[in-house]
BAVO-30194 format. One record per residue (C-alpha): x, y, z. Coordinates in steps of 0.25 Angstrom, whole numbers, plus 5000, padded with zeros to 4 digits. Example, Ala and Ser with C-alpha at 12.3 -4.5 7.8 and 13.67 -1.06 7.14 Angstrom:
504949825031
505549965029
//
This chain:
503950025019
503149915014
501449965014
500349855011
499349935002
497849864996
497449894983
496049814982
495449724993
496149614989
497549674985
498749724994
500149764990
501349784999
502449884994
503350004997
502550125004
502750244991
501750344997
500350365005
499250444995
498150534999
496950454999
497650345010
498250254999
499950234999
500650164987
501550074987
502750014978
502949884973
503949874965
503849974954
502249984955
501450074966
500250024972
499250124979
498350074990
497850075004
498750035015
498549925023
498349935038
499649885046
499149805058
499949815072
500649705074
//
């Protein structure tokens, strides 16, 4: 499943959900790299 995370207030990255962490971050893959960050809210369509 694809998961938009933010790493600053400027940056986002969309990758592969990898796993949800204890203090409410998720990572996600990109390729080889992992990114850790806070999801961003789905909006109802």
């Amino acid at each position: 499943m694809l998961r938009t995370i933010t790493l600053g207030s400027c940056v986002s990255v969309q990758g592969t959900f990898e796993k949800q962490l204890d203090n409410g971050k998720i990572l996600v893959r990109v390729g080889k790299l992992l990114f850790e960050g806070y999801p961003v809210e789905r909006k109802a369509a």
